[in-house]
Backbone as a printed PyTorch tensor [residue, N CA C, xyz], in Angstrom:
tensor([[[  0.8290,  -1.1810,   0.0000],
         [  0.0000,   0.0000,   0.0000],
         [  0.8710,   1.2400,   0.0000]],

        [[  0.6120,   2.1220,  -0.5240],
         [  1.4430,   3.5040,  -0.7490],
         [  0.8050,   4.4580,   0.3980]],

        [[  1.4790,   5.5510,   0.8180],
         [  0.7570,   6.2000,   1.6000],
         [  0.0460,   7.0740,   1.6180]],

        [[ -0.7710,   7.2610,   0.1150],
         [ -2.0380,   8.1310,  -0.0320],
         [ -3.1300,   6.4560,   0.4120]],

        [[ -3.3540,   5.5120,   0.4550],
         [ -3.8980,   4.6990,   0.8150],
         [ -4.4100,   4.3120,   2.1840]],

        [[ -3.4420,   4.8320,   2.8600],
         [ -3.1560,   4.8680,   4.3560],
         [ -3.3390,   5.7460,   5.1670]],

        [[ -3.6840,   6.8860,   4.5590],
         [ -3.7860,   8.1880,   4.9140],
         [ -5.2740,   7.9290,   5.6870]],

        [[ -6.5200,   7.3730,   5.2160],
         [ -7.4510,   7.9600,   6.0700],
         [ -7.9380,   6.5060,   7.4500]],

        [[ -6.6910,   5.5900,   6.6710],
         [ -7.4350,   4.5110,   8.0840],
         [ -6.4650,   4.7310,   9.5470]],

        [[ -7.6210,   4.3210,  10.2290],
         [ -7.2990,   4.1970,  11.5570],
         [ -6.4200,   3.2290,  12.0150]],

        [[ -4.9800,   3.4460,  12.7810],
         [ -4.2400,   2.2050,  13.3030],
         [ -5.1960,   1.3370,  14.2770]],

        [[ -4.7610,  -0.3400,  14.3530],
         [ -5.5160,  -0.6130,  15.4180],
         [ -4.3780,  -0.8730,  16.3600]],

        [[ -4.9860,  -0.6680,  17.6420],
         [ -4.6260,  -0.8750,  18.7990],
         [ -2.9460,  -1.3440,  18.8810]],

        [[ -2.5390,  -0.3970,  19.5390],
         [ -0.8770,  -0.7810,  19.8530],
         [ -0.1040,  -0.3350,  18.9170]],

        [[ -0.7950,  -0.3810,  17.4630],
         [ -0.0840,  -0.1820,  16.3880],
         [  0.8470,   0.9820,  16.5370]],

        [[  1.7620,   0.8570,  16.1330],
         [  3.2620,   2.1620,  16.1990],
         [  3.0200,   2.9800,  14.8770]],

        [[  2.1980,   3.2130,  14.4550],
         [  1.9060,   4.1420,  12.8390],
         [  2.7260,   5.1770,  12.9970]],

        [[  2.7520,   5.9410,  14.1620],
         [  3.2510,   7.2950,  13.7610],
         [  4.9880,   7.2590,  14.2390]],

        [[  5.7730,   5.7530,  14.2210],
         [  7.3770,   6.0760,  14.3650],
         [  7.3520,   6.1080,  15.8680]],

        [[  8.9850,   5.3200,  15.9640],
         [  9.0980,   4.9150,  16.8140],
         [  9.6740,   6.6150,  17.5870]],

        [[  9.7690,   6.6390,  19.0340],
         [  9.9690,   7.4740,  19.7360],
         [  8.7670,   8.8170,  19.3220]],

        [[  7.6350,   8.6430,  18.7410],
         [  6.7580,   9.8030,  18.3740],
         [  6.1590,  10.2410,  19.6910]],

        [[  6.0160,  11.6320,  19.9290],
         [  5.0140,  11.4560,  21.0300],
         [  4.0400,  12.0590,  21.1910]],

        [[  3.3580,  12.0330,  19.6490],
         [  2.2240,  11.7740,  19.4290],
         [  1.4790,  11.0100,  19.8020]],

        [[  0.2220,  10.7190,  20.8880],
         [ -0.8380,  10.0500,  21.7300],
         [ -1.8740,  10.2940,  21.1620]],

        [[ -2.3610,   9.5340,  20.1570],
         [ -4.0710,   9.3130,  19.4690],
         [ -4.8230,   8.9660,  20.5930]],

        [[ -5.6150,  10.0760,  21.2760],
         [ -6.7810,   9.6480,  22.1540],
         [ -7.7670,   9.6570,  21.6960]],

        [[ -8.5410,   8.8040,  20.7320],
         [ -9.6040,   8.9010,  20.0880],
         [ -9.7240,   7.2280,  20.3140]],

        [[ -9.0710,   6.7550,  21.2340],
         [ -9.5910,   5.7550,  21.8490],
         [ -9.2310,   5.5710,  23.1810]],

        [[ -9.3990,   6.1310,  24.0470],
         [ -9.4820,   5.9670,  25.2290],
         [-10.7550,   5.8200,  25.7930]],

        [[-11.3700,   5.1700,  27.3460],
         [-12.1480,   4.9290,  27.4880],
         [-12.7290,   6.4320,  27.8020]],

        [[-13.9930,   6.8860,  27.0730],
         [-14.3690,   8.0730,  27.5080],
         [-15.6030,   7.9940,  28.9280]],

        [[-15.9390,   6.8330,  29.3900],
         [-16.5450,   6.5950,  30.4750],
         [-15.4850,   7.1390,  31.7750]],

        [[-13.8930,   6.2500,  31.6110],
         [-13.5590,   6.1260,  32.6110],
         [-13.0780,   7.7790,  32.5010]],

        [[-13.1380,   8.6770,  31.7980],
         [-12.3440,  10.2520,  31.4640],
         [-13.2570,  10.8500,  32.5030]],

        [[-14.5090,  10.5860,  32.4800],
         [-15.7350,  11.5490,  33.0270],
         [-16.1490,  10.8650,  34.5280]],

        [[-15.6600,   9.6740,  34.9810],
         [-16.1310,   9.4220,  36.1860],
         [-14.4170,  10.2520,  36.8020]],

        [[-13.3790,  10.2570,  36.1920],
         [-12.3640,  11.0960,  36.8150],
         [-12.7610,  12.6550,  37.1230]],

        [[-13.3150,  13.1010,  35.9340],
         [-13.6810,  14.1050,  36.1470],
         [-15.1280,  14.5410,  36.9750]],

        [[-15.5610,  13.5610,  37.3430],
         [-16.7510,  14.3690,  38.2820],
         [-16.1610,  13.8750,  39.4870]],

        [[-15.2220,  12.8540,  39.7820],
         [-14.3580,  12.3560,  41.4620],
         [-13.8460,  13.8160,  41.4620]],

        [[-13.0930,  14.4940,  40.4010],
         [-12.5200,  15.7090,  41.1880],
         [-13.4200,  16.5910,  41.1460]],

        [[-14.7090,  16.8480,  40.8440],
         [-15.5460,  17.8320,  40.7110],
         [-15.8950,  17.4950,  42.6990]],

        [[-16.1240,  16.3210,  42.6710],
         [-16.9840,  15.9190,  44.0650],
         [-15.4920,  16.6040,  45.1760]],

        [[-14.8150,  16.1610,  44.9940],
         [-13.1930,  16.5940,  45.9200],
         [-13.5680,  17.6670,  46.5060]],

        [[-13.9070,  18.7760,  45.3650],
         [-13.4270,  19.7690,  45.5610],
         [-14.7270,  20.6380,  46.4660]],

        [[-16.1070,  19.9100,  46.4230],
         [-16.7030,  20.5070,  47.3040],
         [-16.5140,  20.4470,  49.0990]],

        [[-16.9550,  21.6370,  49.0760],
         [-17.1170,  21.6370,  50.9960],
         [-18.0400,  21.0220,  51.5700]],

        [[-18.0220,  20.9600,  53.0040],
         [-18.9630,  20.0900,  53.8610],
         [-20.2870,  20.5260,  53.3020]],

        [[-20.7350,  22.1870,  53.2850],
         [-21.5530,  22.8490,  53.0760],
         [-22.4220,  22.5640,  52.0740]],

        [[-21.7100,  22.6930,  51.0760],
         [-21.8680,  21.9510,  49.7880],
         [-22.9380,  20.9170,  49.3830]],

        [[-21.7490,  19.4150,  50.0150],
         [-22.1770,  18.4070,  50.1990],
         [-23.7960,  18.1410,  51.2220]],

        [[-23.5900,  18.7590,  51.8690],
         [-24.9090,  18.5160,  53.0760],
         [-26.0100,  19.4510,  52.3900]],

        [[-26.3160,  20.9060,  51.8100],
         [-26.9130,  20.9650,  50.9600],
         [-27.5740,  20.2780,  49.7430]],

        [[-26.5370,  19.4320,  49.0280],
         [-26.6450,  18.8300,  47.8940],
         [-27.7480,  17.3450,  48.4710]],

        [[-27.3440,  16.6230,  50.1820],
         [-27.8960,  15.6510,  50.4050],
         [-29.0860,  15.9920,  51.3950]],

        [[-29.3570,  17.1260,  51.6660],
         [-30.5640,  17.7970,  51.9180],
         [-31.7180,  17.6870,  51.2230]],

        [[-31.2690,  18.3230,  49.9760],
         [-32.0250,  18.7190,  49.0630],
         [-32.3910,  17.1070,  48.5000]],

        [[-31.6730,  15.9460,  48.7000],
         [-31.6710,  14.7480,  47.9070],
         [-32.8270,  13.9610,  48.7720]],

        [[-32.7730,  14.2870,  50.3060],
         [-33.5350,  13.5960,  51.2100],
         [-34.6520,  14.6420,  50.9180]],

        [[-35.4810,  15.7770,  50.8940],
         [-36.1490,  16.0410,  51.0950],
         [-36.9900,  15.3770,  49.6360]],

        [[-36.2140,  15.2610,  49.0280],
         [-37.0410,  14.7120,  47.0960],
         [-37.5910,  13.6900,  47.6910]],

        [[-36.7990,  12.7100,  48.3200],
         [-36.8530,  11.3980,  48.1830],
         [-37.9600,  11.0390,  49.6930]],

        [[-38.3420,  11.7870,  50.5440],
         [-38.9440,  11.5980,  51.8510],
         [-40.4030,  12.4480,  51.8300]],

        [[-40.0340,  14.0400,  51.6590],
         [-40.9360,  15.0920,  51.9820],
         [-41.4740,  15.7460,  50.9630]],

        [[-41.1730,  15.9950,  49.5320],
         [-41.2300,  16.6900,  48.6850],
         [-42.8420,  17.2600,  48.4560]],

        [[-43.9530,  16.0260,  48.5960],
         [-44.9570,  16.0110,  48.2390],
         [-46.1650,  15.9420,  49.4850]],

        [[-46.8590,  17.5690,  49.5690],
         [-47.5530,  17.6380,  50.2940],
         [-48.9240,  16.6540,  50.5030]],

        [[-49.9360,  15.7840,  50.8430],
         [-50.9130,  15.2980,  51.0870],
         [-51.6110,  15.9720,  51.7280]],

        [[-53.1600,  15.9910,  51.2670],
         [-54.1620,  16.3010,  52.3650],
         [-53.9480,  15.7820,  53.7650]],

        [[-54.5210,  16.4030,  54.3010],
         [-54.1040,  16.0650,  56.1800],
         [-52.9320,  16.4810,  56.2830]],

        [[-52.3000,  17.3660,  55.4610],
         [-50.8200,  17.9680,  56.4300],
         [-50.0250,  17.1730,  56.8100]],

        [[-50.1840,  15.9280,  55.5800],
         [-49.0830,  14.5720,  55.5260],
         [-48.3080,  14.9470,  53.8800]],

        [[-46.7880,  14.6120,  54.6090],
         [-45.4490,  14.6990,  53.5910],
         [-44.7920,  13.4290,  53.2140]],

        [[-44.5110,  13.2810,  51.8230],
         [-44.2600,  11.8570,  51.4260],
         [-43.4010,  12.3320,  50.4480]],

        [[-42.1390,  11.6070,  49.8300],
         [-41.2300,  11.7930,  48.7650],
         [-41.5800,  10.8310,  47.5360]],

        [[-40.6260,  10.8770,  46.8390],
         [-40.4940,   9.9260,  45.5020],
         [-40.2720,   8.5960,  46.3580]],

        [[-39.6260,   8.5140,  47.2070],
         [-39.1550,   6.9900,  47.5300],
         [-40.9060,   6.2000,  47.9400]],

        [[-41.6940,   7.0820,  48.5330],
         [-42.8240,   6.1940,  48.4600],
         [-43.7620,   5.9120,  47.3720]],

        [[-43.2220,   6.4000,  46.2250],
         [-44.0220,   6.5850,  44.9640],
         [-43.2220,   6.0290,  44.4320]],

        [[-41.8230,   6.0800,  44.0380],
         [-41.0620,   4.7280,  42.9120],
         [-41.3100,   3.5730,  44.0250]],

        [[-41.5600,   3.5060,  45.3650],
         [-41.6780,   2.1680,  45.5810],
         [-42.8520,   1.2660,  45.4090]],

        [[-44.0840,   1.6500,  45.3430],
         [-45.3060,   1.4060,  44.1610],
         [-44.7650,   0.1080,  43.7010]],

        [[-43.8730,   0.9150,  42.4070],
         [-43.5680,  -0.2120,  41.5000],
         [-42.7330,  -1.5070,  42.1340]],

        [[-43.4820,  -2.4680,  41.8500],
         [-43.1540,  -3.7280,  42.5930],
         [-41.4380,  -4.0170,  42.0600]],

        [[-40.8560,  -4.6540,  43.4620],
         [-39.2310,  -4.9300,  43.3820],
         [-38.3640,  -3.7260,  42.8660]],

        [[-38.1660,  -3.3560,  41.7930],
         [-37.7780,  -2.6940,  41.3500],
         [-37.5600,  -1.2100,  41.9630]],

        [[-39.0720,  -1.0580,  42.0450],
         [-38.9790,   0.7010,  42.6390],
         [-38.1870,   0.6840,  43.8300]],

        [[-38.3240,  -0.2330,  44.5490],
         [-37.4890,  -0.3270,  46.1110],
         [-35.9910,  -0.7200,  46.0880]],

        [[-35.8410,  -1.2090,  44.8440],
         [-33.8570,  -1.3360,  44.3170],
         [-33.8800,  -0.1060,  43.9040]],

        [[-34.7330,   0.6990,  43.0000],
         [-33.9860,   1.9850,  42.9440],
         [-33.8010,   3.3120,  44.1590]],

        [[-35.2320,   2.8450,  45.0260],
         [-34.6460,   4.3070,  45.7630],
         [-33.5060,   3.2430,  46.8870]],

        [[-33.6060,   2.2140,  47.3040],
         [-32.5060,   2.3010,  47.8040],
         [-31.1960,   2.1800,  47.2000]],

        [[-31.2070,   2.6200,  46.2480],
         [-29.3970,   2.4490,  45.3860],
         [-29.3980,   4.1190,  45.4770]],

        [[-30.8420,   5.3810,  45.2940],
         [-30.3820,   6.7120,  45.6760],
         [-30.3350,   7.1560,  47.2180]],

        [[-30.4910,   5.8670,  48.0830],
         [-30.3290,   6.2890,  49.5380],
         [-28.9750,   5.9620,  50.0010]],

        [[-28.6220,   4.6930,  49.2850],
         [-27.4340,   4.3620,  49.5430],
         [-26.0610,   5.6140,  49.3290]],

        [[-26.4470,   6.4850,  48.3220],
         [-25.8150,   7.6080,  48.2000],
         [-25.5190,   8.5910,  49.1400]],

        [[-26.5730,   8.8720,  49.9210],
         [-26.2050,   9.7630,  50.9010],
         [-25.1310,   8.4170,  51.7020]],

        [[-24.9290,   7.4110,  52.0550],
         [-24.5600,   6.9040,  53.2290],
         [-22.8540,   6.7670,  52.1060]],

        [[-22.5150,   6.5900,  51.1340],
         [-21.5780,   6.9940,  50.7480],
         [-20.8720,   8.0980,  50.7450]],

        [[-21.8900,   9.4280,  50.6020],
         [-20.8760,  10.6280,  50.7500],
         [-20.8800,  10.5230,  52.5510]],

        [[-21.4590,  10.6000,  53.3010],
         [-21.2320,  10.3810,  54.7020],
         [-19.2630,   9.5080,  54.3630]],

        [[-19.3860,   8.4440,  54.3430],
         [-18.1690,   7.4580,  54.2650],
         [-16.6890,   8.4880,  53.5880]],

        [[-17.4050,   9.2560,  52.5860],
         [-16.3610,  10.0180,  51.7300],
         [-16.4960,  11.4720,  52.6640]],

        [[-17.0840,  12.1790,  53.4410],
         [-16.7430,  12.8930,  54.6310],
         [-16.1340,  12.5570,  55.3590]],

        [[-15.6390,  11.6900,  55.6960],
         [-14.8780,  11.0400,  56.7580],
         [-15.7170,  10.5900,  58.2930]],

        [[-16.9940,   9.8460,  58.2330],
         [-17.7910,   9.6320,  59.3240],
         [-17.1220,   8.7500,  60.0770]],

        [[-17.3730,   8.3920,  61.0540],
         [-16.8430,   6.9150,  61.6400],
         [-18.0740,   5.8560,  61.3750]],

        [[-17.3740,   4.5960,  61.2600],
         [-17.4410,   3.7750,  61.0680],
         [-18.9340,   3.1740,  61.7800]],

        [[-19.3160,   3.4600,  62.9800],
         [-20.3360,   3.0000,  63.6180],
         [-21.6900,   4.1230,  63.1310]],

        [[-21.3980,   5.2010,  62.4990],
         [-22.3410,   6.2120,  61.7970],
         [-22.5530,   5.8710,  60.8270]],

        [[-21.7900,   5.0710,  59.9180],
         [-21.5870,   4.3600,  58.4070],
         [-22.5270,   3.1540,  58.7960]],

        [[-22.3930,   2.5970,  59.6690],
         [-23.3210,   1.4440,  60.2020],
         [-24.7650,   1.8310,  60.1980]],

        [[-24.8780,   2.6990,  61.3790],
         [-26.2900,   2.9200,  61.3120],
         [-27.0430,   3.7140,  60.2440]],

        [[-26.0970,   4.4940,  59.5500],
         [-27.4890,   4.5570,  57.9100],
         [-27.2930,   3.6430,  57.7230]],

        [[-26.5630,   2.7580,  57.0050],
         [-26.7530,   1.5140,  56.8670],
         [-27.7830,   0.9310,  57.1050]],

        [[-28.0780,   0.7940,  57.7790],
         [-28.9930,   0.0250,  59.0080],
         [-30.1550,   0.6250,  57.9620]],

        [[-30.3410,   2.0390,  58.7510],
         [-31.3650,   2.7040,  58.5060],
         [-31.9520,   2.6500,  56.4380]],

        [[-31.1400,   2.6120,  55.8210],
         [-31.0380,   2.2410,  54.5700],
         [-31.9030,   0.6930,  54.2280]],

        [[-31.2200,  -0.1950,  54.4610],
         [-31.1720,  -1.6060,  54.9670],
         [-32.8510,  -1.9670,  55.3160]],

        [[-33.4640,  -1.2800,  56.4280],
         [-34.0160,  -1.3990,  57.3170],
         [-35.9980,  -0.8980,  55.8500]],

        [[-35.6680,   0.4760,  55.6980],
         [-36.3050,   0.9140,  54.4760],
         [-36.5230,   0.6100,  53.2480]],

        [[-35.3270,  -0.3400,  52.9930],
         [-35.0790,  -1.6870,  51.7640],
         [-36.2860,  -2.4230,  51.3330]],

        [[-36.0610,  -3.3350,  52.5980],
         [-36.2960,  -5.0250,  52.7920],
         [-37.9790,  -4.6110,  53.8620]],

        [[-38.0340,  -3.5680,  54.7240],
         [-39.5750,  -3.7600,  55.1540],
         [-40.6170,  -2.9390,  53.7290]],

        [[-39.4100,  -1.7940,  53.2130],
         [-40.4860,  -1.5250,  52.2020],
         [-40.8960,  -1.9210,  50.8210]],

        [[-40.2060,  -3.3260,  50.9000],
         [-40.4470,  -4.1540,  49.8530],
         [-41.8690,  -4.5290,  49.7490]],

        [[-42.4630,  -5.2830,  50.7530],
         [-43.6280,  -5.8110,  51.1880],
         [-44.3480,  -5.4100,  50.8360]],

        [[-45.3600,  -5.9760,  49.6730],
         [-46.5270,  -4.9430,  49.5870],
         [-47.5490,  -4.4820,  50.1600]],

        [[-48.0160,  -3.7240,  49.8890],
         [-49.0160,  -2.2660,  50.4110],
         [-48.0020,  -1.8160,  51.9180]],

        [[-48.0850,  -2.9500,  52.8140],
         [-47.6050,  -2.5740,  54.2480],
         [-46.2860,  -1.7850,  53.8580]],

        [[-45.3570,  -2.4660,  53.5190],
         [-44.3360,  -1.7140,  52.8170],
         [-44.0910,  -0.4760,  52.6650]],

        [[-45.2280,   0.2200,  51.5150],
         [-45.6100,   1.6040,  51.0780],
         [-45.6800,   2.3710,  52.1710]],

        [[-47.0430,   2.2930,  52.8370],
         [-47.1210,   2.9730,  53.9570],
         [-45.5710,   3.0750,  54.9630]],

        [[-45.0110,   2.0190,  55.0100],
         [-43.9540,   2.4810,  56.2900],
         [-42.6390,   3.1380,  55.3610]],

        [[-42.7390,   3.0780,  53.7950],
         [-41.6880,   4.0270,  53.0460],
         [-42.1440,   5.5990,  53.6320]],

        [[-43.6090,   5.5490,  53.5870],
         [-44.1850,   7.1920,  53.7370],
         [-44.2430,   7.6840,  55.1280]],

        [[-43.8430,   6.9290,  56.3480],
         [-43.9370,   7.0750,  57.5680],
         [-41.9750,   7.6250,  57.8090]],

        [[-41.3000,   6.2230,  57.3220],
         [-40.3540,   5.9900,  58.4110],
         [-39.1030,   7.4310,  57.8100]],

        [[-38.7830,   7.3540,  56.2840],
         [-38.3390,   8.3670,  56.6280],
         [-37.1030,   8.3680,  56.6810]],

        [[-36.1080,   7.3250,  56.2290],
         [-34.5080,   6.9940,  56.4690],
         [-33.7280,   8.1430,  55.4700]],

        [[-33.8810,   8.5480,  54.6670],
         [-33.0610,   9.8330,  53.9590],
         [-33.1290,  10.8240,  55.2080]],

        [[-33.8200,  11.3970,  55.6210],
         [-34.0810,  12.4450,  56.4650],
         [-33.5300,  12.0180,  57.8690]],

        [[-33.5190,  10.9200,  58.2810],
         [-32.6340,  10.6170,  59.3930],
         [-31.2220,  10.6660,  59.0620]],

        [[-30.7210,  10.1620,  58.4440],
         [-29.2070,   9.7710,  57.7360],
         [-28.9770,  11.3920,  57.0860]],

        [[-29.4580,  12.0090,  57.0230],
         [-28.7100,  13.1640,  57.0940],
         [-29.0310,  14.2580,  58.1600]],

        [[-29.5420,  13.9790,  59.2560],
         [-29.7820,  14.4810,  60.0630],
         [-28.5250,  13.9830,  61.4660]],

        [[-28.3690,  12.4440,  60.9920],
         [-26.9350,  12.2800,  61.7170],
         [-26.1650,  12.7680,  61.2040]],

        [[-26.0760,  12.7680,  59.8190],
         [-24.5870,  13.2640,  59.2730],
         [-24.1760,  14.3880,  59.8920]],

        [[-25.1470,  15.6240,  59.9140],
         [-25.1950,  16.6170,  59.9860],
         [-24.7550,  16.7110,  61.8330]],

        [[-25.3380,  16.1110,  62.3950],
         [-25.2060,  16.3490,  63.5070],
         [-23.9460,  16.2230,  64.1470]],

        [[-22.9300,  14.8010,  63.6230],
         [-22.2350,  14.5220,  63.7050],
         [-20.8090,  15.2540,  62.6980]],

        [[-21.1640,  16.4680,  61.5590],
         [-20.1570,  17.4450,  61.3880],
         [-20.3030,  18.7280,  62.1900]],

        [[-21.1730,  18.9320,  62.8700],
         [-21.2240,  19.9170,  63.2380],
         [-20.7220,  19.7860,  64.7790]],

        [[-20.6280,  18.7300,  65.5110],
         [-19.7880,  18.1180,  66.6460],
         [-18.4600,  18.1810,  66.3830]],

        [[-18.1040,  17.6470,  65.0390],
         [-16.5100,  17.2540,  64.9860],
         [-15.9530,  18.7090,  64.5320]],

        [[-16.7890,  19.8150,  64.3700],
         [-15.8100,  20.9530,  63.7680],
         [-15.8040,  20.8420,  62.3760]],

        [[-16.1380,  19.9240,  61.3290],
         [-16.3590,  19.7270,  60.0490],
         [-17.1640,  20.7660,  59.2120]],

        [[-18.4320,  21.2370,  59.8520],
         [-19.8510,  22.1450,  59.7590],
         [-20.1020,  23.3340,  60.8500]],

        [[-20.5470,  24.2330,  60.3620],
         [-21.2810,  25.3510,  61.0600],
         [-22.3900,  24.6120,  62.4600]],

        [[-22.6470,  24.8590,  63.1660],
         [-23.9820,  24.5950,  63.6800],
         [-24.9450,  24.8850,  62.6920]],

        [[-25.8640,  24.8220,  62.8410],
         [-27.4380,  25.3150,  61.7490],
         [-28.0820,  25.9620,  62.6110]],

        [[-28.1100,  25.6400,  64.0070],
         [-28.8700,  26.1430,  65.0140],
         [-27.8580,  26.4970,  66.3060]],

        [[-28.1140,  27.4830,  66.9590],
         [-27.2470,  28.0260,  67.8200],
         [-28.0250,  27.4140,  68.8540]],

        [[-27.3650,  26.7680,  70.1690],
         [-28.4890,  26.2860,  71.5190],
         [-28.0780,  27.2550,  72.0960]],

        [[-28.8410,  27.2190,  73.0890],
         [-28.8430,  28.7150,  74.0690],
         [-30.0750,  29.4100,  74.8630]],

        [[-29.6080,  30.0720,  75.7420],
         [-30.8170,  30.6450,  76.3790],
         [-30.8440,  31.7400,  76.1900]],

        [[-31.8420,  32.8520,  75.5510],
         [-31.9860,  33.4750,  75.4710],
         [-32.0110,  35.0390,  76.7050]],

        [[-31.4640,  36.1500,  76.7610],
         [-32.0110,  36.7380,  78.2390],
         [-32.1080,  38.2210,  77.6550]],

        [[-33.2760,  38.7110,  78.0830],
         [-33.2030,  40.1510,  78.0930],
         [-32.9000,  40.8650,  78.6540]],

        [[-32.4750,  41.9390,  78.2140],
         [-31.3520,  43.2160,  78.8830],
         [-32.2540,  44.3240,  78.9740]],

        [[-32.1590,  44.6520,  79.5660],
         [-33.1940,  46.1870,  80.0240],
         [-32.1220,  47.3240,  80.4220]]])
């Protein structure tokens, strides 16, 4: 083959086309999955506690409270994808399991990693069950606990602001 022939194909794999010592790097095959889970690990790095506990705030309230009911009753997506039989209850717990990962990637201890867990775990496997199930997805409420430890437990270690100042109030005259 001459090298107007050669000109528009692609080497495969390993192939040395462009001379030895070139350092020329054809990335038009690299994995572009593994490019973008690098790039959102350092996107995640780089946020603050603040950040993060916002971001899993906002994730528990979707997934627990989002949706007002008559009677001044609050219910999320997790009791509504769990409806759908098996399934709905693998997916919200694979988005609950999330908060109990960034907890792990805050640096929680180990027995706090346990109990979402638990609490995860616990919201799984009873709210599998049907109908009974449903109802205790819309009661119990494990997103909103699990970040209510998290929270509690950065704002102890110096990690977080308080949210709430304790205290007694006194007036001065």
């Amino acid at each position: 083959m001459t090298s107007s022939q050669t000109a528009g194909r692609v080497p495969p794999f390993g192939a040395g086309s462009f001379g030895k010592g070139s350092d020329f790097k054809d990335t038009r095959f690299q994995d572009e999955a593994l490019g973008l889970r690098a790039k959102a690990g350092d996107a995640l790095a780089g946020s603050s506690p603040e950040q993060v506990m916002a971001r899993l705030e906002l994730l528990a309230h979707i997934l627990d409270t989002a949706i007002m009911l008559p009677g001044n009753r609050r219910i999320g997506l997790d009791a509504i994808v769990g409806l759908i039989p098996v399934i709905g209850d693998a997916i919200t717990t694979a988005i609950s399991s999330y908060i109990v990962w960034e907890a792990r990637r805050l640096g929680a201890p180990r027995w706090l990693i346990a109990r979402m867990a638990a609490n995860v775990a616990i919201d799984g496997v009873v709210g599998a069950v049907p109908l009974v199930g449903d109802l205790f997805d819309a009661a119990f409420k494990a997103n909103r606990r699990n970040v209510q430890l998290l929270r509690r437990h950065l704002e102890r270690s110096g990690a977080l602001r308080p949210s709430v100042i304790d205290g007694v109030a006194t007036r001065l005259d």
